[in-house]
N, CA, C and O atoms as a GROMACS GRO file, in nm:
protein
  456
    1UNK      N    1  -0.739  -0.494  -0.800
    1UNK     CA    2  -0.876  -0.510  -0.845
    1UNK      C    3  -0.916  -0.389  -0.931
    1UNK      O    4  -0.887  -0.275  -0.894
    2UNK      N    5  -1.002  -0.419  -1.078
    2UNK     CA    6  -1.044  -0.314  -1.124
    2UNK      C    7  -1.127  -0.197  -1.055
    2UNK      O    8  -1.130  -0.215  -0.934
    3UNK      N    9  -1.196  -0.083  -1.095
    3UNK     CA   10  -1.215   0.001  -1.071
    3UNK      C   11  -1.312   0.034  -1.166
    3UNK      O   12  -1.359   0.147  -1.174
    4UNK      N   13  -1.362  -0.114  -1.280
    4UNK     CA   14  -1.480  -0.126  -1.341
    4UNK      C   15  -1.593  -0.153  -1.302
    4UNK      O   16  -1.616  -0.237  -1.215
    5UNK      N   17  -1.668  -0.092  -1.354
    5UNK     CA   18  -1.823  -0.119  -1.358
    5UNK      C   19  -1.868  -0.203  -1.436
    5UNK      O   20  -1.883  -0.168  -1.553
    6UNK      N   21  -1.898  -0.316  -1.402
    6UNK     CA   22  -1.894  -0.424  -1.530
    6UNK      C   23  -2.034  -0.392  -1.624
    6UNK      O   24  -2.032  -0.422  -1.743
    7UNK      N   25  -2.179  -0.319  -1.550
    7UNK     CA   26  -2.263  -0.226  -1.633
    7UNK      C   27  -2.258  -0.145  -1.723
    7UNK      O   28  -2.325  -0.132  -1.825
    8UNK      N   29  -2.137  -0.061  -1.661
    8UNK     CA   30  -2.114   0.010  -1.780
    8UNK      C   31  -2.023  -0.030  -1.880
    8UNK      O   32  -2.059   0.004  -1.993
    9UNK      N   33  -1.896  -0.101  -1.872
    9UNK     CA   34  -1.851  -0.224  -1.933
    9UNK      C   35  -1.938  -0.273  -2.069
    9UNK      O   36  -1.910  -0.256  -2.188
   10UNK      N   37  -2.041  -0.334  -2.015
   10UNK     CA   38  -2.120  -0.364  -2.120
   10UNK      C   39  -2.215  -0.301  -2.200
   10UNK      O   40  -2.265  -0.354  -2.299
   11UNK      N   41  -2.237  -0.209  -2.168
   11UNK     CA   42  -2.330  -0.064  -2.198
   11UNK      C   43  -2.222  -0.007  -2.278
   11UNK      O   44  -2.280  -0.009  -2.387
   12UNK      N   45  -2.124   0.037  -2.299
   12UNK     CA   46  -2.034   0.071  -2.368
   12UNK      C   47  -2.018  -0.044  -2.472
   12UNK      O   48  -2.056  -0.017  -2.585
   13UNK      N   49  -1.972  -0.157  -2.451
   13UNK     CA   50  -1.993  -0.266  -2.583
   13UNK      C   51  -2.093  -0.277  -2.638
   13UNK      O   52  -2.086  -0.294  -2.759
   14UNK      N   53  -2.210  -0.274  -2.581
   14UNK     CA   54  -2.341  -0.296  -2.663
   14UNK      C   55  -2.347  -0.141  -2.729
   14UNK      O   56  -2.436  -0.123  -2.811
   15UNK      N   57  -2.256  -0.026  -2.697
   15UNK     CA   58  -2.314   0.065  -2.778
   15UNK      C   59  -2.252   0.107  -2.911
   15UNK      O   60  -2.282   0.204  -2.980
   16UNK      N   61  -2.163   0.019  -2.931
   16UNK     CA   62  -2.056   0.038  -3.059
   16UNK      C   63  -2.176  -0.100  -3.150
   16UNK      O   64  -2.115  -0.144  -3.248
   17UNK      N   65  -2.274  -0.145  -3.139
   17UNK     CA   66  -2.357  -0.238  -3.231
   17UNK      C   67  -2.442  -0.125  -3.251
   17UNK      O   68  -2.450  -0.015  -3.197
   18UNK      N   69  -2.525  -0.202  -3.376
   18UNK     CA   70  -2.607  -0.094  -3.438
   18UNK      C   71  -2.754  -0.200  -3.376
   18UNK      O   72  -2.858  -0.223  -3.438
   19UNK      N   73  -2.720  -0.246  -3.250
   19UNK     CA   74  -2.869  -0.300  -3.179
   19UNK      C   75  -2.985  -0.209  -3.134
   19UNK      O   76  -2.977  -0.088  -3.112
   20UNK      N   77  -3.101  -0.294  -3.123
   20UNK     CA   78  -3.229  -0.211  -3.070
   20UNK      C   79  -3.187  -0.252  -2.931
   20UNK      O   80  -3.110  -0.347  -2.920
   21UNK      N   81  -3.236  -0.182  -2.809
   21UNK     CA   82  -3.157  -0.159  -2.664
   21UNK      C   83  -3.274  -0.306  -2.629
   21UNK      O   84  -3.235  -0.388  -2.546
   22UNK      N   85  -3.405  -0.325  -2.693
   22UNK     CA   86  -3.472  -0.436  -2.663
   22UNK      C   87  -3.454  -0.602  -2.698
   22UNK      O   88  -3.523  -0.696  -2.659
   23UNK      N   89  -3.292  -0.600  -2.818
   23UNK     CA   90  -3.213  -0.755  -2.863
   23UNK      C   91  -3.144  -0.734  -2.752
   23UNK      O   92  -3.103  -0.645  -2.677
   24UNK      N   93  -3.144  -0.875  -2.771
   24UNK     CA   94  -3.036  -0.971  -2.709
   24UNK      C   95  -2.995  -1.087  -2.850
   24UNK      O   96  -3.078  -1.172  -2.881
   25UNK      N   97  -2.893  -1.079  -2.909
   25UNK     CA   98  -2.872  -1.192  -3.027
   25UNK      C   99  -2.750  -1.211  -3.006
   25UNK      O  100  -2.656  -1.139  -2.974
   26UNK      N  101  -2.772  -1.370  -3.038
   26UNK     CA  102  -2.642  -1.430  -2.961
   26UNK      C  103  -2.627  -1.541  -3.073
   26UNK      O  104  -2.677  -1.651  -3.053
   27UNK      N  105  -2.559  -1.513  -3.189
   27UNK     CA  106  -2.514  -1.554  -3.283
   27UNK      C  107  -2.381  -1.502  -3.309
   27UNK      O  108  -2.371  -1.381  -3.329
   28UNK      N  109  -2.247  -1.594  -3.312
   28UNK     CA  110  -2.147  -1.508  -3.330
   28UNK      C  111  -2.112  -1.535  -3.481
   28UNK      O  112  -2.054  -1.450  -3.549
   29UNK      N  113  -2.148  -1.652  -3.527
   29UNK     CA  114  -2.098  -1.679  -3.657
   29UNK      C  115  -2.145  -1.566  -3.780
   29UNK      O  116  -2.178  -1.449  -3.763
   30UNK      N  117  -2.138  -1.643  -3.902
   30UNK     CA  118  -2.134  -1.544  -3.992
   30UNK      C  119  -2.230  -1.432  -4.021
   30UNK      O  120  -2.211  -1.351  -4.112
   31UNK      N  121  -2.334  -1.430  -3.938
   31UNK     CA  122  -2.436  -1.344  -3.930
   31UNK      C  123  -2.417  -1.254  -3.820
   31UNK      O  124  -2.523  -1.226  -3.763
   32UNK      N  125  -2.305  -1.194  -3.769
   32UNK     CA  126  -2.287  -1.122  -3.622
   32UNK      C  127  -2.307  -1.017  -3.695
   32UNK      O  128  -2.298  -0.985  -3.814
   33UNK      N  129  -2.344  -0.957  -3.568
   33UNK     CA  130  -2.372  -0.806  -3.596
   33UNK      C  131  -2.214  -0.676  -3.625
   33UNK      O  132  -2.099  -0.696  -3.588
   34UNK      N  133  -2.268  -0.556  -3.698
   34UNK     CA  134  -2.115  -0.513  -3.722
   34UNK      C  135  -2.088  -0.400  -3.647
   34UNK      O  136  -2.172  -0.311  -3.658
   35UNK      N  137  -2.022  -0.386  -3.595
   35UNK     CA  138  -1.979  -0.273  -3.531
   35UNK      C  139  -2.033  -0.145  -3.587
   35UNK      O  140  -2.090  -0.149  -3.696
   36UNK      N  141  -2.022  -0.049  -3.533
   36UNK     CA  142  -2.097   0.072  -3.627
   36UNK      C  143  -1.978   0.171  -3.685
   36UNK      O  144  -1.994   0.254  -3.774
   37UNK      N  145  -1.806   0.132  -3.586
   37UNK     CA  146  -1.698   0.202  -3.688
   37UNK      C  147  -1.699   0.087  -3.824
   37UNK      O  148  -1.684   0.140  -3.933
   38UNK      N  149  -1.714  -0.050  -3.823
   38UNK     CA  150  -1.719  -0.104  -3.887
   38UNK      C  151  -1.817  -0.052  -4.020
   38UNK      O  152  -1.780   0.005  -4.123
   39UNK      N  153  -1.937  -0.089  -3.986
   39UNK     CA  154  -2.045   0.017  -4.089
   39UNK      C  155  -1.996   0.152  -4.168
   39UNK      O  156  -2.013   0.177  -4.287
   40UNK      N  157  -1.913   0.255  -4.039
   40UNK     CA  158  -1.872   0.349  -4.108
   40UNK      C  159  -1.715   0.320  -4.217
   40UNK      O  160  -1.673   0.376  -4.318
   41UNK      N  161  -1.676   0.229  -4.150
   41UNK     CA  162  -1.543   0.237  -4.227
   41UNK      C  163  -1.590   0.190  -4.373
   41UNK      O  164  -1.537   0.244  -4.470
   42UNK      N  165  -1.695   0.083  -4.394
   42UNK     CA  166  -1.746   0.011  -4.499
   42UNK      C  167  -1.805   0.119  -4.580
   42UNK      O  168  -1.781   0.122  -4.700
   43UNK      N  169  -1.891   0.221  -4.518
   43UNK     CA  170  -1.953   0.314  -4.621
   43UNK      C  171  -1.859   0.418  -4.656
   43UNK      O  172  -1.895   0.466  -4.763
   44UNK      N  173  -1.749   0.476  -4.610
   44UNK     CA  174  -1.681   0.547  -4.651
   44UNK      C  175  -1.611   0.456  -4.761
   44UNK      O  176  -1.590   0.516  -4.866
   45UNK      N  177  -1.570   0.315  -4.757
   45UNK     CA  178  -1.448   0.288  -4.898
   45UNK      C  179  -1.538   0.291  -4.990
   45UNK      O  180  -1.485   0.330  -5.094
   46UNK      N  181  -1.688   0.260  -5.009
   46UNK     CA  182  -1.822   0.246  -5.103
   46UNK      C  183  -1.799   0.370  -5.188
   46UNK      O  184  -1.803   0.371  -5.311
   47UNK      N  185  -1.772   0.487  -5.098
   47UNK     CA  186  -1.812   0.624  -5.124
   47UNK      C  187  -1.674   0.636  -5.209
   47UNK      O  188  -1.659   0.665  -5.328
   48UNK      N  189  -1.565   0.598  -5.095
   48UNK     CA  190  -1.412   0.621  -5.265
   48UNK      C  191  -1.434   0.559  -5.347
   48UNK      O  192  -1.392   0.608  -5.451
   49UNK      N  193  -1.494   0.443  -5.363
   49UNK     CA  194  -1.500   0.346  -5.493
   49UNK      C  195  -1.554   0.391  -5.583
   49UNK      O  196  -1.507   0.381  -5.696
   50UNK      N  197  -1.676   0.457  -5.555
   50UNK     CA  198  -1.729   0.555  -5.668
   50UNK      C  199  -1.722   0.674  -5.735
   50UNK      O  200  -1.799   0.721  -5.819
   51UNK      N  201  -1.614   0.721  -5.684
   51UNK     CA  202  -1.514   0.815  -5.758
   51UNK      C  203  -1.376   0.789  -5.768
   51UNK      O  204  -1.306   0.886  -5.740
   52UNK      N  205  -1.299   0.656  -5.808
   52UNK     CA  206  -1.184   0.625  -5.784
   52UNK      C  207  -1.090   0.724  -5.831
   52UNK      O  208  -0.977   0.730  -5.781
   53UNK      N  209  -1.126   0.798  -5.918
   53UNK     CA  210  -1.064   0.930  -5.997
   53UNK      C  211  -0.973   1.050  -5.885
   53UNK      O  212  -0.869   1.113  -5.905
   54UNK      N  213  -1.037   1.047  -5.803
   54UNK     CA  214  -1.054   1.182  -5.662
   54UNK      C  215  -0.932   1.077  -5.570
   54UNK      O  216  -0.864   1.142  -5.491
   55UNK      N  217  -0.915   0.989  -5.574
   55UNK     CA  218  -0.798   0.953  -5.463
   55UNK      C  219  -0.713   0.878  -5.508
   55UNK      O  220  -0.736   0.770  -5.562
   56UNK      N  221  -0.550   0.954  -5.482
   56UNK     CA  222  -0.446   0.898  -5.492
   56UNK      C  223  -0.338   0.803  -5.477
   56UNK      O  224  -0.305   0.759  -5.367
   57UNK      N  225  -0.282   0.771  -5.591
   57UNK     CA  226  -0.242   0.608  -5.591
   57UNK      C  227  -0.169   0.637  -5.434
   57UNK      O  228  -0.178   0.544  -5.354
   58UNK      N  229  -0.094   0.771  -5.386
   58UNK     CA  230  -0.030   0.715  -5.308
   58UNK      C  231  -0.172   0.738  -5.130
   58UNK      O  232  -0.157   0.692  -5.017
   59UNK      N  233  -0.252   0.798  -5.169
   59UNK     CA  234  -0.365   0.755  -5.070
   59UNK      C  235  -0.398   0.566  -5.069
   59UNK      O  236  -0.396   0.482  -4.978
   60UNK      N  237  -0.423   0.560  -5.204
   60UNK     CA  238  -0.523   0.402  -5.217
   60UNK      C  239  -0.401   0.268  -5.165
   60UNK      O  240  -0.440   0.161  -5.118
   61UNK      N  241  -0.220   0.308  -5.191
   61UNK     CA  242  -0.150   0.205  -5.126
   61UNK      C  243  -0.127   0.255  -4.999
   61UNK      O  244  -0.047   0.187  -4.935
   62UNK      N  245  -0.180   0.371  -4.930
   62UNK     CA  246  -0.171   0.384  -4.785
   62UNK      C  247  -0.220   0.293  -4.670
   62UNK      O  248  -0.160   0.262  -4.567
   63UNK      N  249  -0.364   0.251  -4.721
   63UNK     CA  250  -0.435   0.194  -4.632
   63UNK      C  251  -0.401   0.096  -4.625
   63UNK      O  252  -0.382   0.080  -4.504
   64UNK      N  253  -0.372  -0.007  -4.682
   64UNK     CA  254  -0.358  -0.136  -4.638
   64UNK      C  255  -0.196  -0.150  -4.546
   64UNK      O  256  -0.188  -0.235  -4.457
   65UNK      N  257  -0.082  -0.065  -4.579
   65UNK     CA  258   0.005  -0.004  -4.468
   65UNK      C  259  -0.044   0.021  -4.360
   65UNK      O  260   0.022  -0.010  -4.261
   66UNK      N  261  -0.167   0.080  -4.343
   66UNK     CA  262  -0.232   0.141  -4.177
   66UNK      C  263  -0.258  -0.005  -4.149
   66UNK      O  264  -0.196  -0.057  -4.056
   67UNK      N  265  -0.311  -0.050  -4.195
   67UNK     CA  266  -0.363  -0.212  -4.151
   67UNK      C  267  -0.289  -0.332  -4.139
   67UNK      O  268  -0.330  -0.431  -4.077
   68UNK      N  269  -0.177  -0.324  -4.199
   68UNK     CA  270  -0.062  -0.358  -4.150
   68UNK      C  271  -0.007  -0.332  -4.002
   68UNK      O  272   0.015  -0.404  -3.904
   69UNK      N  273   0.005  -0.203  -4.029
   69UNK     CA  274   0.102  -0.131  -3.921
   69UNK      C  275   0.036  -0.186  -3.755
   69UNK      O  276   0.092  -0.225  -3.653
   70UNK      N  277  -0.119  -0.163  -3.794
   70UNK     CA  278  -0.168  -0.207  -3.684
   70UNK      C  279  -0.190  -0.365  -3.595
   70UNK      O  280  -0.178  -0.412  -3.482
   71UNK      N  281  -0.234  -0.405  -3.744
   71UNK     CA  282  -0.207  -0.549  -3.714
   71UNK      C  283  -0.106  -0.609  -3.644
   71UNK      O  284  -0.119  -0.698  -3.560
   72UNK      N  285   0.014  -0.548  -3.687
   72UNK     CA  286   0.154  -0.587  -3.622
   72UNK      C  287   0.125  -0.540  -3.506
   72UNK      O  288   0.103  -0.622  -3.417
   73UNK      N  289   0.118  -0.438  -3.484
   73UNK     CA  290   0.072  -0.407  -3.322
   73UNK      C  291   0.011  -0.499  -3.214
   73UNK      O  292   0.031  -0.531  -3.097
   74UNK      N  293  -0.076  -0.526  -3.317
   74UNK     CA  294  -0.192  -0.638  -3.218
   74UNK      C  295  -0.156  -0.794  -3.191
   74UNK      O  296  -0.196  -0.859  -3.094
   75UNK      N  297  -0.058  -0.849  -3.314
   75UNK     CA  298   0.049  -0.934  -3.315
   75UNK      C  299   0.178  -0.902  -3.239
   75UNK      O  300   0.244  -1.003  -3.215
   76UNK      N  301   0.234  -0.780  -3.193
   76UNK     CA  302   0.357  -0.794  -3.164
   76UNK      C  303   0.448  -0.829  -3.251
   76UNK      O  304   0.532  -0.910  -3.211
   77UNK      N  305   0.458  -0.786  -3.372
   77UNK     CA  306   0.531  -0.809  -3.456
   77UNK      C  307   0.599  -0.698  -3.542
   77UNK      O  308   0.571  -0.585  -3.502
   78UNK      N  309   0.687  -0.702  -3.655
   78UNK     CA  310   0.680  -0.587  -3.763
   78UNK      C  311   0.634  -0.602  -3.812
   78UNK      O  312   0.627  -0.719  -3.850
   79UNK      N  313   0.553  -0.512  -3.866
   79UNK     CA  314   0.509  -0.492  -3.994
   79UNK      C  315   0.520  -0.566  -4.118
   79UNK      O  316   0.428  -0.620  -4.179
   80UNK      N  317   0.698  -0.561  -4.161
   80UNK     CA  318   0.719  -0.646  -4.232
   80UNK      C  319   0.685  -0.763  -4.222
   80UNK      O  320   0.647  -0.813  -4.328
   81UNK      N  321   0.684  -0.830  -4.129
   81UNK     CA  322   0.646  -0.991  -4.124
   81UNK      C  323   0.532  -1.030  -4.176
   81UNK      O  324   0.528  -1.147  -4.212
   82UNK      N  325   0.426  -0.957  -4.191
   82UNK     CA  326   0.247  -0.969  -4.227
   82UNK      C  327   0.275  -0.979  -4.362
   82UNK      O  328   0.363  -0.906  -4.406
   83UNK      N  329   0.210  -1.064  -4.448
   83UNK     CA  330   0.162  -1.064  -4.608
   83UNK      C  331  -0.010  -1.010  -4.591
   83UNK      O  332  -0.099  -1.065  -4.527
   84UNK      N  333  -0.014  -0.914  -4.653
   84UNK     CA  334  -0.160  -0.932  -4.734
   84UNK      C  335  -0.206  -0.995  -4.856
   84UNK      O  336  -0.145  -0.992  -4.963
   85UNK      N  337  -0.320  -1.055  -4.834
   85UNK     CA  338  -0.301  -1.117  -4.993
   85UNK      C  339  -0.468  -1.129  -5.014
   85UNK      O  340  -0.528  -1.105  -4.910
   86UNK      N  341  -0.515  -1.147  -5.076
   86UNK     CA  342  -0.690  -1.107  -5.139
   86UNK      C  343  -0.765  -1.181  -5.052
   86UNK      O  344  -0.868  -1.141  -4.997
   87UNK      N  345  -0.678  -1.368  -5.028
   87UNK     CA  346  -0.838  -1.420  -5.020
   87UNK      C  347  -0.735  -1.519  -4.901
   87UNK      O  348  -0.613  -1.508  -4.893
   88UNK      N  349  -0.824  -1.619  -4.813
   88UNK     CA  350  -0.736  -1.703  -4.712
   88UNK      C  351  -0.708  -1.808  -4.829
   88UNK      O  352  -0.602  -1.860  -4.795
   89UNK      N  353  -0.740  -1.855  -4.928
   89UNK     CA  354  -0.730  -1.951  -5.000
   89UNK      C  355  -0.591  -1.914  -5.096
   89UNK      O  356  -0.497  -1.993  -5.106
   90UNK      N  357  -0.593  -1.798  -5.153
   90UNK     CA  358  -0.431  -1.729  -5.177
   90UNK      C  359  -0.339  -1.766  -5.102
   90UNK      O  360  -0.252  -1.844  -5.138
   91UNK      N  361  -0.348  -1.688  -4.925
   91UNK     CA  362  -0.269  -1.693  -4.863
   91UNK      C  363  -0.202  -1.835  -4.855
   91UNK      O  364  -0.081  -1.846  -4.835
   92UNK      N  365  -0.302  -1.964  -4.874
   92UNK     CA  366  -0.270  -2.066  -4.825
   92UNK      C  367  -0.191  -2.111  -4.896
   92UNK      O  368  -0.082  -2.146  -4.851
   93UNK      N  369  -0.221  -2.124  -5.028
   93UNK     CA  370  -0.164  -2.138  -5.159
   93UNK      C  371  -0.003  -2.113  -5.142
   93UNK      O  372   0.082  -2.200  -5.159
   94UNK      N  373   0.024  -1.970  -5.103
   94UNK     CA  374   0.158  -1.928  -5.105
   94UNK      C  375   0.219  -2.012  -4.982
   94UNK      O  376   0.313  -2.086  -5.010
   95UNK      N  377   0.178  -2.009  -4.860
   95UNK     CA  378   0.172  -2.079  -4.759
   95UNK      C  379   0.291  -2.180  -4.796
   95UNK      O  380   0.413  -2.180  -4.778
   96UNK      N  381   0.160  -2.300  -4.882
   96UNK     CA  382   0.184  -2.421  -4.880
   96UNK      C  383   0.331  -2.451  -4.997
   96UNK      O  384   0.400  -2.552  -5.006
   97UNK      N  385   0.341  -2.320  -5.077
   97UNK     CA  386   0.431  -2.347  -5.134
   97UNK      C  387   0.563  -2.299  -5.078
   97UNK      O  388   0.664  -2.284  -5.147
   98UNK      N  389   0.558  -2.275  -4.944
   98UNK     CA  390   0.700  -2.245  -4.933
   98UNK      C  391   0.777  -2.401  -4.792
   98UNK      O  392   0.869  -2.426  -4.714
   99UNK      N  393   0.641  -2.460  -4.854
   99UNK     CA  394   0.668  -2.570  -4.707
   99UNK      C  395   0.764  -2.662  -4.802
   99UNK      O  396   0.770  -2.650  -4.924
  100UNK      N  397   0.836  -2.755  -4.724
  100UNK     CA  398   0.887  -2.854  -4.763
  100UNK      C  399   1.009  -2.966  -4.702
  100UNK      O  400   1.128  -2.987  -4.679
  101UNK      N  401   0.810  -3.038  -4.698
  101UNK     CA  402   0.789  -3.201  -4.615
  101UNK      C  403   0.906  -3.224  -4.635
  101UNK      O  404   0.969  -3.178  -4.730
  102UNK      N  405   0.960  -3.316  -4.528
  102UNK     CA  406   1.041  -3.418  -4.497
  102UNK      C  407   1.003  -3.577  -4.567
  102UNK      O  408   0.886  -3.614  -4.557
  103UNK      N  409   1.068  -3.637  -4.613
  103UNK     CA  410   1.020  -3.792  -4.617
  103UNK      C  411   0.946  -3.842  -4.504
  103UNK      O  412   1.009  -3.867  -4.401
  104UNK      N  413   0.783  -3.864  -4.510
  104UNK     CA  414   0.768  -3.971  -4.398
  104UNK      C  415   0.643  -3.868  -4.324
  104UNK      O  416   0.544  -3.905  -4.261
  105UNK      N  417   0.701  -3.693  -4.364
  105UNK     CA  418   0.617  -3.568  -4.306
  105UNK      C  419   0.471  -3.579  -4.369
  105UNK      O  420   0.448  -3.628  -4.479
  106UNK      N  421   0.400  -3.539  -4.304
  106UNK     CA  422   0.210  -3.543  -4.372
  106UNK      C  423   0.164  -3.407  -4.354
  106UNK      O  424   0.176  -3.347  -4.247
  107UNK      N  425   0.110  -3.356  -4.460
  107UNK     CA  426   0.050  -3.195  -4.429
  107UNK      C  427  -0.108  -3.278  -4.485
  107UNK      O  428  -0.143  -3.368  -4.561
  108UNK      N  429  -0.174  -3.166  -4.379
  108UNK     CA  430  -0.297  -3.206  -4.324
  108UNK      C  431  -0.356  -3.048  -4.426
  108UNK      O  432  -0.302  -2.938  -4.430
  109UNK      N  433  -0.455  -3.084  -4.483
  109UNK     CA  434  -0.544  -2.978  -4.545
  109UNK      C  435  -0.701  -3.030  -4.484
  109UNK      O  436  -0.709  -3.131  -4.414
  110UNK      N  437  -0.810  -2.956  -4.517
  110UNK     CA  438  -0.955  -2.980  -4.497
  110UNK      C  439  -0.987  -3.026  -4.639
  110UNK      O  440  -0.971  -2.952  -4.736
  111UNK      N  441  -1.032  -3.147  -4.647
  111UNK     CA  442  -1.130  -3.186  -4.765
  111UNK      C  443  -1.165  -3.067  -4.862
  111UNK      O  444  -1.182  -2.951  -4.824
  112UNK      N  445  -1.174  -3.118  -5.013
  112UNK     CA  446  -1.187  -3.016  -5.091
  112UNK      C  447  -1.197  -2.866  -5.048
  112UNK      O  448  -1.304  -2.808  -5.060
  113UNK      N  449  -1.056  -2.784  -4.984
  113UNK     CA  450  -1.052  -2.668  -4.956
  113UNK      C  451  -0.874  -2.645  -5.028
  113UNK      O  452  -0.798  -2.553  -4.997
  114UNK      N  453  -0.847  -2.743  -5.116
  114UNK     CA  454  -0.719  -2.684  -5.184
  114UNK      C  455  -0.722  -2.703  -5.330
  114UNK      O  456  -0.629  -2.663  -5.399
   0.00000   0.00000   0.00000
């Protein structure tokens, strides 16, 4: 059995949001609230973007390696195995072009989303 406090549990999650301690919002879709490393990670790339001059090509292909590296982590995977690619509609694109149906096989897409 844990050795959690499920109070503080949640007192610790609610404190990584940038909430007033008096919400409660319970929307998860595209309007959720952002984390506040989130916030910071967002205002720091704002801040390189506007001097792209000051950071190096081999800084600017670093990061998406960290995000890799981690991802795989969180997948259980290598690294290598992950594509990044701009948009999910890219990814799919490449996706779909490496498939190839059988006679008789049906690939299923969502209504005007290809």
């Amino acid at each position: 059995m844990s050795d959690r406090k499920p109070d503080r549990d949640m007192a610790k999650g609610l404190a990584a949001f940038e909430l007033p301690a008096d919400l409660l919002y319970l929307n998860s879709a595209g309007q959720t609230p952002r984390l506040r490393a989130a916030l910071a990670a967002g205002a720091d790339a704002l801040r390189r973007s506007a001097q792209p001059w000051r950071e190096s090509m081999c800084d600017w292909l670093a990061r998406p390696e960290r995000v890799r590296t981690l991802a795989a982590a969180l997948l259980r995977c290598k690294a290598q195995a992950l594509a990044l690619v701009p948009s999910v509609a890219y990814g799919m694109a490449v996706a779909a072009q490496q498939l190839q149906p059988r006679a008789g096989q049906t690939v299923l897409a969502l209504a005007d989303e290809h």
